[in-house]
PDB file of N, CA, C and O in Angstrom, chain B, residues numbered from 101:
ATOM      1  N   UNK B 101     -29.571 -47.796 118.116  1.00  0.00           N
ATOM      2  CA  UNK B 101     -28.359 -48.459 118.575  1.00  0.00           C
ATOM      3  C   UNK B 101     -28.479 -48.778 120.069  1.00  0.00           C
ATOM      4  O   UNK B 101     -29.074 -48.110 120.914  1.00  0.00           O
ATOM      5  N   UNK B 102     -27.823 -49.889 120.232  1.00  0.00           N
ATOM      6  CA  UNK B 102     -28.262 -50.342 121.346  1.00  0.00           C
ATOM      7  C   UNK B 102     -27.116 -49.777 123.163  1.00  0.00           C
ATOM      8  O   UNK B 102     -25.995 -50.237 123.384  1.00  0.00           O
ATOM      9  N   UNK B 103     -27.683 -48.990 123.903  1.00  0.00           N
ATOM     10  CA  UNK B 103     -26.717 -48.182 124.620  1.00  0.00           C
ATOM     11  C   UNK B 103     -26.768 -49.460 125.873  1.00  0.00           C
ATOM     12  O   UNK B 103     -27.672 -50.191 126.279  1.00  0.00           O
ATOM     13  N   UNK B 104     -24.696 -49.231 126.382  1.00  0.00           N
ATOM     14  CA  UNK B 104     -24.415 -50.093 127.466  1.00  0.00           C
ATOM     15  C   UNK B 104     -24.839 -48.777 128.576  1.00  0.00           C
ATOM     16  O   UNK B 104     -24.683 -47.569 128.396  1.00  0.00           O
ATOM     17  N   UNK B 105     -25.408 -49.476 129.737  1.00  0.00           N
ATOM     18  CA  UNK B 105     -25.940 -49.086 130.531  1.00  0.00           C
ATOM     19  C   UNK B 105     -24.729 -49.207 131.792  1.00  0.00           C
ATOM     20  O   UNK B 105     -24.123 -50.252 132.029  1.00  0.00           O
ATOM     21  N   UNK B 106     -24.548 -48.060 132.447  1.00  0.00           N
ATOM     22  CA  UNK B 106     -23.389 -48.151 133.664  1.00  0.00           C
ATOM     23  C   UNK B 106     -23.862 -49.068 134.361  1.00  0.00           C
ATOM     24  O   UNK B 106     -22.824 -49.411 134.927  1.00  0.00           O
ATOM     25  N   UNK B 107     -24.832 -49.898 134.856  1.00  0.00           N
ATOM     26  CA  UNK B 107     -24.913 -51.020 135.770  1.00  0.00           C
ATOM     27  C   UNK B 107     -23.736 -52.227 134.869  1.00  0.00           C
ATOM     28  O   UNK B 107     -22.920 -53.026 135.330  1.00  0.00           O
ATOM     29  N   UNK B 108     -24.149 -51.866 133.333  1.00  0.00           N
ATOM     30  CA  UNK B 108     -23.585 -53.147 132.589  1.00  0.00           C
ATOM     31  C   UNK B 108     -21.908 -53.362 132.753  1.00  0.00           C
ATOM     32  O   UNK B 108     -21.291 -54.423 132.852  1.00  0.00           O
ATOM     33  N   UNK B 109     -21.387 -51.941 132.744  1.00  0.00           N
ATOM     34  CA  UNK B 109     -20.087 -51.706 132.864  1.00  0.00           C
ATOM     35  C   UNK B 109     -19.424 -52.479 134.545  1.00  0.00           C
ATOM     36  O   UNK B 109     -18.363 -53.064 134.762  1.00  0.00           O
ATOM     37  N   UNK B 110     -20.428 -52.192 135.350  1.00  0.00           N
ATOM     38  CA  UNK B 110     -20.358 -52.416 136.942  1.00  0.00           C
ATOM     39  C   UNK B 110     -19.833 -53.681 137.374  1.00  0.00           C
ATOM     40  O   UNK B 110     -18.902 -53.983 138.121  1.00  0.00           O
ATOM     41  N   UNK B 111     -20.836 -54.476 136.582  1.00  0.00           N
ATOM     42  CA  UNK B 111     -21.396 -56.149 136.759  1.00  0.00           C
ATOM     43  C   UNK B 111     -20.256 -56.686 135.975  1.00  0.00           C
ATOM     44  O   UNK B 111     -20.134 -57.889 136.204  1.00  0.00           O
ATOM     45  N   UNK B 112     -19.393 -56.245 135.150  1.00  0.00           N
ATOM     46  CA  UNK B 112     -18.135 -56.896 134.165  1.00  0.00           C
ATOM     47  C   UNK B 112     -17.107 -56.417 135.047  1.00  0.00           C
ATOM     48  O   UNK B 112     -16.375 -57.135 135.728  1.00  0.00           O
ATOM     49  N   UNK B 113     -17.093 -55.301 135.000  1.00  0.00           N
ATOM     50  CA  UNK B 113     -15.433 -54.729 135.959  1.00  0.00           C
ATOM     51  C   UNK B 113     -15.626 -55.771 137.374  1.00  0.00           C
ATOM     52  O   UNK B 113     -14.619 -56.359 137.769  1.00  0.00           O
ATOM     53  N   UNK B 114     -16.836 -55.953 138.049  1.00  0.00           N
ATOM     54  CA  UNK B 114     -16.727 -56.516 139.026  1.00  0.00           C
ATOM     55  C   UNK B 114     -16.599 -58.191 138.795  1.00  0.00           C
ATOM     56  O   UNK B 114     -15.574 -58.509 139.399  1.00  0.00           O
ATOM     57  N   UNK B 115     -17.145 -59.284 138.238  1.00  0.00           N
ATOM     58  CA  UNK B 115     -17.373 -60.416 137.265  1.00  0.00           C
ATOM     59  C   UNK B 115     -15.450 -60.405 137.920  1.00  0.00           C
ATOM     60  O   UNK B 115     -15.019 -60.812 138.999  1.00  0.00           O
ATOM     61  N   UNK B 116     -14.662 -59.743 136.689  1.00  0.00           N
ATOM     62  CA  UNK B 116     -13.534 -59.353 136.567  1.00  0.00           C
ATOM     63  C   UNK B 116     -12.556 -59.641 137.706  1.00  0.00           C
ATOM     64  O   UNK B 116     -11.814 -60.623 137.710  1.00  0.00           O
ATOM     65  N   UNK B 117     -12.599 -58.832 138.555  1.00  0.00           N
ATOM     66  CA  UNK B 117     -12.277 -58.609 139.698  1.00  0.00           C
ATOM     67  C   UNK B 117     -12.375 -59.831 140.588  1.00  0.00           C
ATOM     68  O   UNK B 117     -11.477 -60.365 141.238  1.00  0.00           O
ATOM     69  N   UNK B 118     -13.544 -60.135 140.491  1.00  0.00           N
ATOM     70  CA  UNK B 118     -13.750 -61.662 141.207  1.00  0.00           C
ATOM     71  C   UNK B 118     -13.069 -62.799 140.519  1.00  0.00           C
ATOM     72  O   UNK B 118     -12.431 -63.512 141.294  1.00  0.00           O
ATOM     73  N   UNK B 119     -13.047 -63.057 139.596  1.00  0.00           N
ATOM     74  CA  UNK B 119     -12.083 -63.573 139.114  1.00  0.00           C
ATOM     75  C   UNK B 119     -10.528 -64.008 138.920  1.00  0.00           C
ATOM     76  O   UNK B 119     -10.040 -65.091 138.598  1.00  0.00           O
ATOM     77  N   UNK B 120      -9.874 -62.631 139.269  1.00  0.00           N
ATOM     78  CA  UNK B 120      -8.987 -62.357 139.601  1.00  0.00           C
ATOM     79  C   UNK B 120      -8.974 -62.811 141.081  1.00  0.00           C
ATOM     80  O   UNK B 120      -8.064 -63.435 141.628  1.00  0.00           O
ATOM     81  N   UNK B 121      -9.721 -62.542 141.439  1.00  0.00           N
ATOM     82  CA  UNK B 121      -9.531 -63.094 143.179  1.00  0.00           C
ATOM     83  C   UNK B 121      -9.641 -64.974 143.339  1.00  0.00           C
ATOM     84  O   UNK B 121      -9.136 -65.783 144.117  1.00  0.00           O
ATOM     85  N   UNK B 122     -10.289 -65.047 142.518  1.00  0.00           N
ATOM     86  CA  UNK B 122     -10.363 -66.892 142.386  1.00  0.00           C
ATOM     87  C   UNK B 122      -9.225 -67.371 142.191  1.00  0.00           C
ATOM     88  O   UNK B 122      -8.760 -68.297 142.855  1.00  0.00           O
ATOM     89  N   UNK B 123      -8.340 -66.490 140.767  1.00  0.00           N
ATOM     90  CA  UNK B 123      -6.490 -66.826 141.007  1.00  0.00           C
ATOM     91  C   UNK B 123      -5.993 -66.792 141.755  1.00  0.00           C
ATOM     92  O   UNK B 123      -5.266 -67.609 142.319  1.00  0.00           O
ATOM     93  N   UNK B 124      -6.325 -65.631 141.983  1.00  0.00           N
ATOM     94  CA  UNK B 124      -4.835 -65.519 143.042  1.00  0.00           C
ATOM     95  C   UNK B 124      -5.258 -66.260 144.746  1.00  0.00           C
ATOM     96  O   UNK B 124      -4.631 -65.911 145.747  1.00  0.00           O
ATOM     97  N   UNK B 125      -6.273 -67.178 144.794  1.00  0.00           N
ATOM     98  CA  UNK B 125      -6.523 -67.799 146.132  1.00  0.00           C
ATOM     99  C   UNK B 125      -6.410 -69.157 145.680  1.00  0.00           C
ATOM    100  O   UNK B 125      -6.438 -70.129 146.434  1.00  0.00           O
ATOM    101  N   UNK B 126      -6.240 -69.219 144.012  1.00  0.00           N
ATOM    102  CA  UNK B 126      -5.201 -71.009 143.843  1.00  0.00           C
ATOM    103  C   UNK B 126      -3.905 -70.372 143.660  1.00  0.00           C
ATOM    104  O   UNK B 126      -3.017 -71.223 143.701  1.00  0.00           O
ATOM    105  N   UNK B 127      -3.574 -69.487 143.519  1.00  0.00           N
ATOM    106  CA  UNK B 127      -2.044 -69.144 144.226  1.00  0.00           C
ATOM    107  C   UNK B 127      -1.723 -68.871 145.103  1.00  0.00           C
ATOM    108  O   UNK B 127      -0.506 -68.699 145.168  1.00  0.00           O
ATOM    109  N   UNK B 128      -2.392 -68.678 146.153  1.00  0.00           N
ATOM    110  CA  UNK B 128      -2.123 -68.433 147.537  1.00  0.00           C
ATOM    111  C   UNK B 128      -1.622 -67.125 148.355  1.00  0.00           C
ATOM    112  O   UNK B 128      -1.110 -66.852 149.441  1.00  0.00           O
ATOM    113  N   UNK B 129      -1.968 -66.637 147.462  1.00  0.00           N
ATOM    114  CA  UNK B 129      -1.697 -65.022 146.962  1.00  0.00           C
ATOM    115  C   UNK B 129      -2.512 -64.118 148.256  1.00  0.00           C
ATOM    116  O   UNK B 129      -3.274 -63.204 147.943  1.00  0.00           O
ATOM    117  N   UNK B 130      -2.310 -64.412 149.463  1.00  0.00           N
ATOM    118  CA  UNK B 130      -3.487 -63.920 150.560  1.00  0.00           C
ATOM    119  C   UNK B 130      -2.255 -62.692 150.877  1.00  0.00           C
ATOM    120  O   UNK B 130      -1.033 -62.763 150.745  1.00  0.00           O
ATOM    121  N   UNK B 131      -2.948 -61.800 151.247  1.00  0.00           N
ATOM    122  CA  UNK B 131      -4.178 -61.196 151.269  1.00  0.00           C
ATOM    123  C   UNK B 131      -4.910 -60.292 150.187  1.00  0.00           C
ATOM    124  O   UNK B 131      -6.035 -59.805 150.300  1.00  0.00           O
ATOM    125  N   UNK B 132      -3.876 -60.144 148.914  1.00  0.00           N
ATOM    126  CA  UNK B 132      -4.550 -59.582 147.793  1.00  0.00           C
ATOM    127  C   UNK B 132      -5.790 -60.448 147.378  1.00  0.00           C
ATOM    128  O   UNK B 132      -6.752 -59.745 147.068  1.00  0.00           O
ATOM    129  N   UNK B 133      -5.955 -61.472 147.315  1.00  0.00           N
ATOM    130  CA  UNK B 133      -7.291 -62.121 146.461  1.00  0.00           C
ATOM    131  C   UNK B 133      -8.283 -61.516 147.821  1.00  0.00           C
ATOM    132  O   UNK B 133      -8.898 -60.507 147.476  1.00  0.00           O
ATOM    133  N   UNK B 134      -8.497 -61.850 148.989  1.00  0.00           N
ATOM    134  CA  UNK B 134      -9.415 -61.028 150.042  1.00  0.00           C
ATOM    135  C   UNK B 134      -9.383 -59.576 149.495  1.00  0.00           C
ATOM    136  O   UNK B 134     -10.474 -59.121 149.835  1.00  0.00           O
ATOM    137  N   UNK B 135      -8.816 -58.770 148.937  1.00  0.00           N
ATOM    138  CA  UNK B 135      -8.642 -57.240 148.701  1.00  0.00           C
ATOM    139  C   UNK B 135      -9.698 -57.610 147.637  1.00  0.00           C
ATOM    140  O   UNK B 135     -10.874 -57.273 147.781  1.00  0.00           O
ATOM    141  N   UNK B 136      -9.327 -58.206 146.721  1.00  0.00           N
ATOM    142  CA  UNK B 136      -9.944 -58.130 145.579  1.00  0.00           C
ATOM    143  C   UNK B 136     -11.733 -58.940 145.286  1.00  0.00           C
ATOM    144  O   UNK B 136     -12.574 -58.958 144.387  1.00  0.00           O
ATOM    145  N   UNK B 137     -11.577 -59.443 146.513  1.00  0.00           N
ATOM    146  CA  UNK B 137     -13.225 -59.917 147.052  1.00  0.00           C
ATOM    147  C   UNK B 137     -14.273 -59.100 147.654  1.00  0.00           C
ATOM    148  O   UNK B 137     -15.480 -59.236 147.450  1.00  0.00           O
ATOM    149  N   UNK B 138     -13.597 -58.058 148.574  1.00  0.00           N
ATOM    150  CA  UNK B 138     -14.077 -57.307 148.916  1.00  0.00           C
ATOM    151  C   UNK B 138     -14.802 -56.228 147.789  1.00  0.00           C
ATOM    152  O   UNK B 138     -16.011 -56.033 147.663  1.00  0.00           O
ATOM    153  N   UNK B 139     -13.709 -55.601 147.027  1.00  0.00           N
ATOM    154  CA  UNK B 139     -13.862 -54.877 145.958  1.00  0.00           C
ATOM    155  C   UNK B 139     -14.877 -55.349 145.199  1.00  0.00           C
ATOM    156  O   UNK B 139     -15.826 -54.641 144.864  1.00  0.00           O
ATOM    157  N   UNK B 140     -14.734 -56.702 144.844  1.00  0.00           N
ATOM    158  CA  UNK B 140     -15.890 -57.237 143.946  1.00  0.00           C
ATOM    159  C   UNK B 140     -17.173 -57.734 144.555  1.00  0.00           C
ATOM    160  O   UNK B 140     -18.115 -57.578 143.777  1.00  0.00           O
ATOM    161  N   UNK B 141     -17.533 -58.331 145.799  1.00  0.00           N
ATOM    162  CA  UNK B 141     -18.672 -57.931 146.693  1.00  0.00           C
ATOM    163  C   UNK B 141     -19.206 -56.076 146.472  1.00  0.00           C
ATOM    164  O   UNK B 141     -20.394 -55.761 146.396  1.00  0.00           O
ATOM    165  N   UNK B 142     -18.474 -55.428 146.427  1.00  0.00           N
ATOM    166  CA  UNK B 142     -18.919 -53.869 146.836  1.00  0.00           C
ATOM    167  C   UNK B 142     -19.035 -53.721 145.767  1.00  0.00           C
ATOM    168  O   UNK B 142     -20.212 -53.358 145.766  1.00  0.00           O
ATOM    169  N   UNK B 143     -18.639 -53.701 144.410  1.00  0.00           N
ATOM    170  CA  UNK B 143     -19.876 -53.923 143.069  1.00  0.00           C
ATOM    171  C   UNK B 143     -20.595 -54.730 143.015  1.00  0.00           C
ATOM    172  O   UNK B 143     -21.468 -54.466 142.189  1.00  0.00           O
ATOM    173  N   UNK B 144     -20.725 -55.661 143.485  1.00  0.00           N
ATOM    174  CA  UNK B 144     -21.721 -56.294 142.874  1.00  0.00           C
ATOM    175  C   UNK B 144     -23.189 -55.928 144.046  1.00  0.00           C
ATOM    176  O   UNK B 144     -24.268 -55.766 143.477  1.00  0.00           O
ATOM    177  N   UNK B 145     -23.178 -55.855 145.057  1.00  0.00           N
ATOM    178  CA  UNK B 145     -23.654 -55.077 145.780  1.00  0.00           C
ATOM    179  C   UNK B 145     -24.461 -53.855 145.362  1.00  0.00           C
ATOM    180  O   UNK B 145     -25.670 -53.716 145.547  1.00  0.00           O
ATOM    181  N   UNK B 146     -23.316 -52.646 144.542  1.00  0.00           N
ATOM    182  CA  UNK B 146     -23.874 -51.581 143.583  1.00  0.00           C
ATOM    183  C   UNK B 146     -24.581 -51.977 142.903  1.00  0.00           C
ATOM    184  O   UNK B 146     -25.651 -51.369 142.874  1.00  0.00           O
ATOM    185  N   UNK B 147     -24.411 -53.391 141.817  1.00  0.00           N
ATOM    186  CA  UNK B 147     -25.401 -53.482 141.115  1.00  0.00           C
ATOM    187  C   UNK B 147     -26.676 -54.291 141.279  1.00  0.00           C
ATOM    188  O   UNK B 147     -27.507 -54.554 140.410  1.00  0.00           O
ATOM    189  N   UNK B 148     -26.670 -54.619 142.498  1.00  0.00           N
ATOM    190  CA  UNK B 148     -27.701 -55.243 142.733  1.00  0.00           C
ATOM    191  C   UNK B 148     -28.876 -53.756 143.666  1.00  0.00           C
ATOM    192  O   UNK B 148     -30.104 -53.766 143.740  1.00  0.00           O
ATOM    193  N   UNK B 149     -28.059 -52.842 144.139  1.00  0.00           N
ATOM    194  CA  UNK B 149     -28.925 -51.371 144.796  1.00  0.00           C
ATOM    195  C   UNK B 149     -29.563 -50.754 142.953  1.00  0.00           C
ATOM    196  O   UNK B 149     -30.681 -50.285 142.740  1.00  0.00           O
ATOM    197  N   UNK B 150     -28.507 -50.951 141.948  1.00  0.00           N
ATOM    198  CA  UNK B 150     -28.954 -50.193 140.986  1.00  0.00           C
ATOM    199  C   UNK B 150     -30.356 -51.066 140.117  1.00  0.00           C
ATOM    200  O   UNK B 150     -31.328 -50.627 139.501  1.00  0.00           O
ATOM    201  N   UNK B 151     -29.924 -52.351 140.405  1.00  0.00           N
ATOM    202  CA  UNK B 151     -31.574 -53.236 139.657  1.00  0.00           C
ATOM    203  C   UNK B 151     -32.895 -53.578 140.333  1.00  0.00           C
ATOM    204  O   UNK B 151     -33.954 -54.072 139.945  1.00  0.00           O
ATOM    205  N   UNK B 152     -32.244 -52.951 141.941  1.00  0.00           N
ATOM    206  CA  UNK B 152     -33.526 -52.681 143.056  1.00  0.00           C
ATOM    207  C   UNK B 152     -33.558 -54.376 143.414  1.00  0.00           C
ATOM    208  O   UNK B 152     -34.605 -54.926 143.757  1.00  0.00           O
ATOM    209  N   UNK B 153     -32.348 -55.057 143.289  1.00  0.00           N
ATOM    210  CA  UNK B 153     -32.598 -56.576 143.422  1.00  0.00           C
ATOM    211  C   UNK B 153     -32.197 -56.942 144.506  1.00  0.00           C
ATOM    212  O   UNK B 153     -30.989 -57.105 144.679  1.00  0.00           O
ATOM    213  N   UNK B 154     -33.535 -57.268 145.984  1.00  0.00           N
ATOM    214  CA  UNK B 154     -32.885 -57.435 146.881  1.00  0.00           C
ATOM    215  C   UNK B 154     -32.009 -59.021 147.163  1.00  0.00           C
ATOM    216  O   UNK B 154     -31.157 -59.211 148.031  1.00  0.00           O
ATOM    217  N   UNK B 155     -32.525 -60.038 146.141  1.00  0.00           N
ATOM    218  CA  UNK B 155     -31.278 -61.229 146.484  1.00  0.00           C
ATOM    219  C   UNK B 155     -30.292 -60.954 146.189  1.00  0.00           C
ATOM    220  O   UNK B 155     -29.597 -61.478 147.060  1.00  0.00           O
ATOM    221  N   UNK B 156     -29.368 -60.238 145.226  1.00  0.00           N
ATOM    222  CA  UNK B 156     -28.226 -59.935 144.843  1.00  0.00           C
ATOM    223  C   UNK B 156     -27.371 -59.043 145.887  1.00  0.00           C
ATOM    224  O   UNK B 156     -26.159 -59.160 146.070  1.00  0.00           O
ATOM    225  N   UNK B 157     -28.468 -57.881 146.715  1.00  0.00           N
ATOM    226  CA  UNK B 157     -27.753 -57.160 147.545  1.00  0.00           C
ATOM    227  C   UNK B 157     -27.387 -58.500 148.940  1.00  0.00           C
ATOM    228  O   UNK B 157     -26.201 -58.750 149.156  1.00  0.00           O
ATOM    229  N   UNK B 158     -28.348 -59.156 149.666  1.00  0.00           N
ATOM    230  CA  UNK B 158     -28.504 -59.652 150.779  1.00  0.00           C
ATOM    231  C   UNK B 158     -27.304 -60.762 150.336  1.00  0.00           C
ATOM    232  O   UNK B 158     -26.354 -60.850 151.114  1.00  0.00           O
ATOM    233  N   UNK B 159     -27.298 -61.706 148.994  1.00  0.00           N
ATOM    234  CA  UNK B 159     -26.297 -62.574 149.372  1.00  0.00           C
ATOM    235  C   UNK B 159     -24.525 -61.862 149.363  1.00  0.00           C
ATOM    236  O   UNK B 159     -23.482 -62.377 149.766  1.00  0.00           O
ATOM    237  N   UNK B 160     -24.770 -60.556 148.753  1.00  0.00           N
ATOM    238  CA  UNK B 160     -23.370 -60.053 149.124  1.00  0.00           C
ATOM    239  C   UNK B 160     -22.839 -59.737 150.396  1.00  0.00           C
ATOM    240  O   UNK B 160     -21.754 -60.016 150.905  1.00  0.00           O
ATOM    241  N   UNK B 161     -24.132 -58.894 150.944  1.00  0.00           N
ATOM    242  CA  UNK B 161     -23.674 -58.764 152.378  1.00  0.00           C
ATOM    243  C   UNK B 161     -23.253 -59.443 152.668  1.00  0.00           C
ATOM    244  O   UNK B 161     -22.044 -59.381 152.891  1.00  0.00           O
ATOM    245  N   UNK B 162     -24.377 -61.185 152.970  1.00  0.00           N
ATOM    246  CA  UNK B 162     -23.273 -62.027 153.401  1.00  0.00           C
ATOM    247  C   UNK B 162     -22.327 -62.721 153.540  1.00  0.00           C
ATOM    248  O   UNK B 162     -21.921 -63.374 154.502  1.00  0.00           O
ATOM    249  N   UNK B 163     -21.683 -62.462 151.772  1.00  0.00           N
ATOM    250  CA  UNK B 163     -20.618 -63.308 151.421  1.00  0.00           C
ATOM    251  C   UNK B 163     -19.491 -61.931 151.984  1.00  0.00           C
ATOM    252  O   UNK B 163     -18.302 -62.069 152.272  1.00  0.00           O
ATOM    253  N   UNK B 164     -20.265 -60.685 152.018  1.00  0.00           N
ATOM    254  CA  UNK B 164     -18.939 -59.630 153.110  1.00  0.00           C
ATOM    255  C   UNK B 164     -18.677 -60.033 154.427  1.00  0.00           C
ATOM    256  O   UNK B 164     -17.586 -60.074 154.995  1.00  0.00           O
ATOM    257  N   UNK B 165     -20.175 -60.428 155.004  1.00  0.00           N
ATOM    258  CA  UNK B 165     -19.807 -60.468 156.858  1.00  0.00           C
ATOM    259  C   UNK B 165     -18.853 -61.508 156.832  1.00  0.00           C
ATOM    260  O   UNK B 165     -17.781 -61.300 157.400  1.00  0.00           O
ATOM    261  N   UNK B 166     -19.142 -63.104 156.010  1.00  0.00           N
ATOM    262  CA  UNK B 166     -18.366 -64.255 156.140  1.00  0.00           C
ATOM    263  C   UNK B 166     -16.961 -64.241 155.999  1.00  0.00           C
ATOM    264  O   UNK B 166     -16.150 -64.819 156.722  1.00  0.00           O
ATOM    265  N   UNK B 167     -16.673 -63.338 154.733  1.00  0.00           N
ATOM    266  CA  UNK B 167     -15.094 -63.008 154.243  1.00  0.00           C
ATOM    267  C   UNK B 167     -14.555 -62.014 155.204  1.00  0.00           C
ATOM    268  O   UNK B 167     -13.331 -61.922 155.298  1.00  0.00           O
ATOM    269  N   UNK B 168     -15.297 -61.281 155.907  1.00  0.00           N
ATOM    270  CA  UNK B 168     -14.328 -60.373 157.179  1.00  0.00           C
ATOM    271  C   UNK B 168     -14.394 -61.118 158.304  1.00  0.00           C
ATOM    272  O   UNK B 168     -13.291 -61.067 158.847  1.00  0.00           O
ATOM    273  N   UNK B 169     -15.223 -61.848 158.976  1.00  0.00           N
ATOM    274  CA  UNK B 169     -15.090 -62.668 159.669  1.00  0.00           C
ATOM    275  C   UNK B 169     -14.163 -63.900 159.617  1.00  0.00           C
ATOM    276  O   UNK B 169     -14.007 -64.607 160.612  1.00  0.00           O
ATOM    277  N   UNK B 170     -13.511 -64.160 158.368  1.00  0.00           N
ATOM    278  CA  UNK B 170     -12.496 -64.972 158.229  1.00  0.00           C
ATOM    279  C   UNK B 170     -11.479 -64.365 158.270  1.00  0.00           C
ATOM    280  O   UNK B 170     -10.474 -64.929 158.702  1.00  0.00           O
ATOM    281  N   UNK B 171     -11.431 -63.062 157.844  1.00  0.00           N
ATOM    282  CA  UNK B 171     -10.112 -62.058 157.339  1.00  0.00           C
ATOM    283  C   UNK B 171      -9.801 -62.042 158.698  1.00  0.00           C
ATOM    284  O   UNK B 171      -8.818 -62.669 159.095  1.00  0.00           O
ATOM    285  N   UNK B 172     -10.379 -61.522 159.327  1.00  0.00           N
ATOM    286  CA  UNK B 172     -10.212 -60.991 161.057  1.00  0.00           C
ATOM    287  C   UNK B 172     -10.058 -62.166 161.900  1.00  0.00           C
ATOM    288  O   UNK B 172      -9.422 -61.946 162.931  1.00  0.00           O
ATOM    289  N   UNK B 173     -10.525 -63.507 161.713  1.00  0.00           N
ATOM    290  CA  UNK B 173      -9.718 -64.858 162.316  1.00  0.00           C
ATOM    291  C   UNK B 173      -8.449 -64.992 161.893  1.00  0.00           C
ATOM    292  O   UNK B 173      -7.666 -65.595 162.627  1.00  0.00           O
ATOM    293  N   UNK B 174      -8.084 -64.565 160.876  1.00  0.00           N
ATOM    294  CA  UNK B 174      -6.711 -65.255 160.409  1.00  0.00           C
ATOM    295  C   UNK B 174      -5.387 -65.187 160.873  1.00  0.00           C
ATOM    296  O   UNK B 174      -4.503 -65.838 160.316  1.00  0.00           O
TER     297      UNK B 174
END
């Protein structure tokens, strides 16, 4: 039988999350959709430390530095 692996669980709750943040920033919903970007950068992040994949970690970082650097202009 085929076992879900906690990275697999990671990469959906986070998927998820980002998603949720895509709504609520065509609703205008600031600053929860930034809450919820962050959150989903910092899994997906996890799962890119857990598949040893360094493009997945490096483009999160920088989609973090860019999104706090906007958060903190605003």
């Amino acid at each position: 039988m085929n076992k879900i692996k906690l990275v697999d669980y990671v990469k959906w709750v986070a998927t998820i999350i980002q998603l949720i943040g895509y709504g609520l920033t065509g609703l205008n919903m600031t600053p929860y959709n930034v809450y919820l970007f962050f959150l989903g950068i910092f899994l997906w992040f996890a799962v890119g430390v857990m598949w040893k994949d360094k493009a997945i970690m490096v483009v999160h970082v920088g989609a973090f530095i860019s999104l706090l650097v906007g958060y903190l202009n605003a």
